[in-house]
C-alpha positions as CSV (number, residue, x, y, z in Angstrom):
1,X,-71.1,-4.7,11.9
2,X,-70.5,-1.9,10.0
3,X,-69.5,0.3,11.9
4,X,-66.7,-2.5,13.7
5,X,-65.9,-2.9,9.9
6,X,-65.0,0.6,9.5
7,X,-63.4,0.8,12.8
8,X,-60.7,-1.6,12.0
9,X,-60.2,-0.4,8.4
10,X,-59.5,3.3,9.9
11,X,-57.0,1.1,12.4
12,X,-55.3,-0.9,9.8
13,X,-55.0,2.3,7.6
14,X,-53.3,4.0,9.9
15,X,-55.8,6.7,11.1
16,X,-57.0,5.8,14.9
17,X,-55.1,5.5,18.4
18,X,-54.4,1.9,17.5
19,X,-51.4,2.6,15.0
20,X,-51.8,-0.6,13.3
21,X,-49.9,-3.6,11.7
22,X,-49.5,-3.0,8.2
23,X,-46.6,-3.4,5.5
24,X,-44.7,-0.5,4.0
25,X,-43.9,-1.8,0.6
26,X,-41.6,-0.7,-2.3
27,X,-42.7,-2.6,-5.3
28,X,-43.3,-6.2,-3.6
29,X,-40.8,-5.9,-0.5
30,X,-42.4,-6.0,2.6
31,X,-40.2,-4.1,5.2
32,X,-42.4,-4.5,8.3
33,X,-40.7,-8.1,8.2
34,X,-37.0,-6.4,8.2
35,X,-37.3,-3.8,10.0
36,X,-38.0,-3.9,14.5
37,X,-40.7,-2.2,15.7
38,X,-38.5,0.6,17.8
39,X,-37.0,1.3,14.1
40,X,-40.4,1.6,12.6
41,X,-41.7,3.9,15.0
42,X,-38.8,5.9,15.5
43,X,-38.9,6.6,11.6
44,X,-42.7,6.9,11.7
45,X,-43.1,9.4,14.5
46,X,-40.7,11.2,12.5
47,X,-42.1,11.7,9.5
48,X,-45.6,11.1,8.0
49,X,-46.8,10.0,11.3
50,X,-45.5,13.8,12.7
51,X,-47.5,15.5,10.2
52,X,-50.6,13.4,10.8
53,X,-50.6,12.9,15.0
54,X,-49.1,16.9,15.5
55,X,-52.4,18.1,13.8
56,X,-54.2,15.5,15.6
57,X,-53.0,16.6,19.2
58,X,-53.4,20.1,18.7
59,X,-56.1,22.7,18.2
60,X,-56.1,22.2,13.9
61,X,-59.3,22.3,12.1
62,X,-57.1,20.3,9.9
63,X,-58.3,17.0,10.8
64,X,-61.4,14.9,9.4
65,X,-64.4,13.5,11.6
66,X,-62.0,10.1,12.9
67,X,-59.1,12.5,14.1
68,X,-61.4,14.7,15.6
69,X,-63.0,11.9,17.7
70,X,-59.3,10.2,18.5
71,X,-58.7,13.4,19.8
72,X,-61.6,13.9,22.2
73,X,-60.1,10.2,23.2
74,X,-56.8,11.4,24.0
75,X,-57.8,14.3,25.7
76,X,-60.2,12.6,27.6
77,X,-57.6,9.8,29.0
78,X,-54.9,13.1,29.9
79,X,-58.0,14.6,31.7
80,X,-58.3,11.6,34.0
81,X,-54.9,11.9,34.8
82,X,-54.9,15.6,35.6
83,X,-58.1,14.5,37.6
84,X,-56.3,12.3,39.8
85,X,-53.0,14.2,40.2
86,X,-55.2,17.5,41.1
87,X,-57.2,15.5,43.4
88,X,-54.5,14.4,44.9
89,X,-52.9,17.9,45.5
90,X,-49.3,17.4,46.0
91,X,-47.2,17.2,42.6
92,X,-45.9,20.6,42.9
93,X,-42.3,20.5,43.6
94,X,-42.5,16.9,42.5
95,X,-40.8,15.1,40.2
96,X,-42.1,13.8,37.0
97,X,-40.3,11.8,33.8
98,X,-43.4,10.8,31.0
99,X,-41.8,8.5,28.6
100,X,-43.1,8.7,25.4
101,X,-44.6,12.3,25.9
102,X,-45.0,12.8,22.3
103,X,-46.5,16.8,22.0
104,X,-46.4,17.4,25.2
105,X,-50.3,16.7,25.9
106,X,-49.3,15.7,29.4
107,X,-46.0,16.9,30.2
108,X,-47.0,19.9,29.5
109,X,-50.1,20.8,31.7
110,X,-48.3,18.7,34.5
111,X,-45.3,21.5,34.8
112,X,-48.1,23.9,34.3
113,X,-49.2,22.4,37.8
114,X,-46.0,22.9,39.4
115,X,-44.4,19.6,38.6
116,X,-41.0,19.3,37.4
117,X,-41.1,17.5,34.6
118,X,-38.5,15.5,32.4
119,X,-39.9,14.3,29.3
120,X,-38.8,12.2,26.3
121,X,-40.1,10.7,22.9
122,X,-38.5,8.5,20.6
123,X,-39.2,10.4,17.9
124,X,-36.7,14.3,17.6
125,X,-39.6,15.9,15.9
126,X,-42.3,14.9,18.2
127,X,-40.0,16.1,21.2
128,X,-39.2,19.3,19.7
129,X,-42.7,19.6,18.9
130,X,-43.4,19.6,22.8
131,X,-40.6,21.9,23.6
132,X,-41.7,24.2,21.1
133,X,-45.8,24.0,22.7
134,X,-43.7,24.3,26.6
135,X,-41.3,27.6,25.5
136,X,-44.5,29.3,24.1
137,X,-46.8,28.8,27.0
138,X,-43.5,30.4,29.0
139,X,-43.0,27.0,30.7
140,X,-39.5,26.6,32.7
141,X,-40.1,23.5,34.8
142,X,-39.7,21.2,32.1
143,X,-37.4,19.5,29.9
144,X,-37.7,17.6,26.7
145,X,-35.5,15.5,25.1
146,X,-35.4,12.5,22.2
147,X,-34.9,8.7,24.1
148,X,-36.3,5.6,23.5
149,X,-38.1,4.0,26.8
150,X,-35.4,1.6,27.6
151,X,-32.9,4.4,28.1
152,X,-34.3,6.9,29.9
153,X,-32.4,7.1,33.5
154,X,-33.0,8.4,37.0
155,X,-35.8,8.2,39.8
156,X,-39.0,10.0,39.7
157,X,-41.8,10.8,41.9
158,X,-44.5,10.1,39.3
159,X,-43.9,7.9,36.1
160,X,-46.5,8.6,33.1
161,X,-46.8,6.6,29.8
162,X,-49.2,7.2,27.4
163,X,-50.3,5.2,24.6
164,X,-46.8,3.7,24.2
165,X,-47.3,0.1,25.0
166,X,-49.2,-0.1,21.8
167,X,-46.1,-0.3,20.2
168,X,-44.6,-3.2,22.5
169,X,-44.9,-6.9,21.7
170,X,-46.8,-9.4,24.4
171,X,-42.9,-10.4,25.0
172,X,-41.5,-7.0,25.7
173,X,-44.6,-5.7,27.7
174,X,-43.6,-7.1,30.9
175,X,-39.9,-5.7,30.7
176,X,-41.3,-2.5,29.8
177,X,-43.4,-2.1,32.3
178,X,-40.6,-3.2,34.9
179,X,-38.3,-0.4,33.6
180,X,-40.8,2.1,34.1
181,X,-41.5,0.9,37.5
182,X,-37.8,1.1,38.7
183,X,-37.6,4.9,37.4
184,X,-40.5,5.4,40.2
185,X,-40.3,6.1,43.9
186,X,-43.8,6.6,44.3
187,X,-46.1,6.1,41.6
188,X,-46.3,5.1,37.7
189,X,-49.2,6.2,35.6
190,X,-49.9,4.1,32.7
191,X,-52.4,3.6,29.8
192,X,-52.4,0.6,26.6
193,X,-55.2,-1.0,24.3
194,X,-56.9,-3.3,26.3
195,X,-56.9,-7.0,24.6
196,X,-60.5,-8.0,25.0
197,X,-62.3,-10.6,22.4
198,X,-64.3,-7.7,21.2
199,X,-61.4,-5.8,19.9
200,X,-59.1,-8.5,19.0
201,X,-62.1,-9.6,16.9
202,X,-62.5,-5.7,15.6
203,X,-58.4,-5.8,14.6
204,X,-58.9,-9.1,12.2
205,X,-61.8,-8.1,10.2
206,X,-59.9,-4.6,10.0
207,X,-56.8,-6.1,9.0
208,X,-58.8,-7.9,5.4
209,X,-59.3,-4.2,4.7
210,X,-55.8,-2.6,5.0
211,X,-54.9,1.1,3.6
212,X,-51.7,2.8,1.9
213,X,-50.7,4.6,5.3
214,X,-47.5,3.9,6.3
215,X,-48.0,2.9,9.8
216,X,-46.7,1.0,12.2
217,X,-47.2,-2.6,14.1
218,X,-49.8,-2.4,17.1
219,X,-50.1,-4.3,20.1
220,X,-53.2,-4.9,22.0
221,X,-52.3,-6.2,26.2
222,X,-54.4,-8.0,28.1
223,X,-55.1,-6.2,31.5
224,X,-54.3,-9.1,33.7
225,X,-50.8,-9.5,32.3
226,X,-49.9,-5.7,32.9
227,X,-51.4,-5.5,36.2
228,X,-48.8,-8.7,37.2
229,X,-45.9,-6.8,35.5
230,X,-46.8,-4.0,38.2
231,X,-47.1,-6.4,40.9
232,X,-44.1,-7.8,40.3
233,X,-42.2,-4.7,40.3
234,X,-43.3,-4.0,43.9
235,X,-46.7,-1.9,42.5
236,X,-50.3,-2.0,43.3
237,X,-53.2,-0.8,41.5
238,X,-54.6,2.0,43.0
239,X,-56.8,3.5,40.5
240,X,-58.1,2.5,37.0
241,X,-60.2,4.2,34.4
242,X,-61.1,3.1,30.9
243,X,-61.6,5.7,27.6
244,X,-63.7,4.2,24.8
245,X,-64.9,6.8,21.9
246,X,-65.9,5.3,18.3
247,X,-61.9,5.4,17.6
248,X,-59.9,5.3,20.6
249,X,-60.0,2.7,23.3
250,X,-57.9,3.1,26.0
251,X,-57.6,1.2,29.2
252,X,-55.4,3.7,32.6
253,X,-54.0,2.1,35.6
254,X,-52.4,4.1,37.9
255,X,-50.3,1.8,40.8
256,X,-48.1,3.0,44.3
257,X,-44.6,1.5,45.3
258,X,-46.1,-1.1,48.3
């Protein structure tokens, strides 16, 4: 219990995958009740949360004994999609937009592969981070630009998201996941918190123990209802993994146009 305990307080505070629901307050006001989620993150992802998830996706020593095991999380759950795609052996020449490609942690490896890739992040400072890791590494198959999900354009090959539906409401999963699924000719690659009792359950005793991060509002999904969004939109689970660390859970479908 202790340790579940200190999971969700390190969720509510702002510090694991699960960027949690919380309130940023000046003096009493409360603007997580003002203020949408897209605004919250965009504004987030843009400042405090930049300085805390750049060091977290990156090579820093700069990072305590949580961050360090979110990031073996991450980087275990872009492994398994390299996995596949190198498996697979055909995604050079392809095409590849990853919505919500924050540093680049995917995008980037993917154009090292021969992929061209387009990639976007809500957040300017978290796509100019990636741009910034791509130009170094003498990467030219690969763009990266600041959108929001809903309007990124065009038809891909491959369609990756990462960790973004955390930040969608139950309501606005299903429409998510149906934009991303008409961007795709072929395939759409996509990871979310699983909603199982056992972490709903985690999130409310965390939430009785919130921190001063500003954060903002997670959403957990419940497998079932993203694998009908995918069916819906003409996909079919073809592969599935699921990534669970101390701090970072994180459940990866990949599904093929049927």
């Amino acid at each position: 219990m202790k340790q579940s305990i200190a999971i969700l307080s390190l969720l509510v505070a702002g510090s694991s995958a699960f960027v949690p629901t919380t309130t940023r307050t000046h003096g009493s006001f409360s603007l997580s009740s003002t203020v949408d989620d897209k605004t919250e993150v965009r504004e987030y992802f843009n400042t405090e949360g930049f300085n805390r998830w750049n060091k977290i996706y990156s090579e820093s020593d700069d990072v305590n004994s949580v961050q360090l095991d979110i990031r073996t999380g991450h980087d275990q759950t872009i492994q398994k999609i390299l996995n596949w795609i190198e498996a697979d052996g055909n995604i050079r020449g392809k095409s590849v937009c990853d919505c919500g490609c924050g540093v680049g942690s995917l995008a980037i490896p993917l154009a090292q592969m021969g992929a061209k890739v387009s990639a976007s992040d809500i957040s300017d400072s978290m796509a100019q981070e990636a741009a910034r890791r791509a130009e170094a590494l003498g990467i030219r198959d690969a763009k990266f630009y600041t959108s929001d999900l809903e309007s990124v354009t065009g038809k891909y090959d491959t369609v990756t998201c990462v960790d973004v539906a955390i930040h969608y409401p139950t309501e606005k999963m299903s429409e998510m996941v149906g934009h991303l699924c008409s961007l795709a000719t072929d395939r759409v690659i996509i990871s979310f918190a699983p909603k199982t009792w056992y972490y709903v359950f985690l999130k409310k005793i965390g939430e009785l123990f919130p921190g001063p991060s500003k954060t903002t509002r997670a959403y957990l999904h419940e497998e079932e209802a993203v694998r009908a969004a995918l069916k819906k939109a003409g996909f079919e689970v073809t592969r599935d993994e699921m990534t669970a660390t101390n701090f970072y859970f994180s459940r990866l479908l990949e599904a093929k146009r049927v």
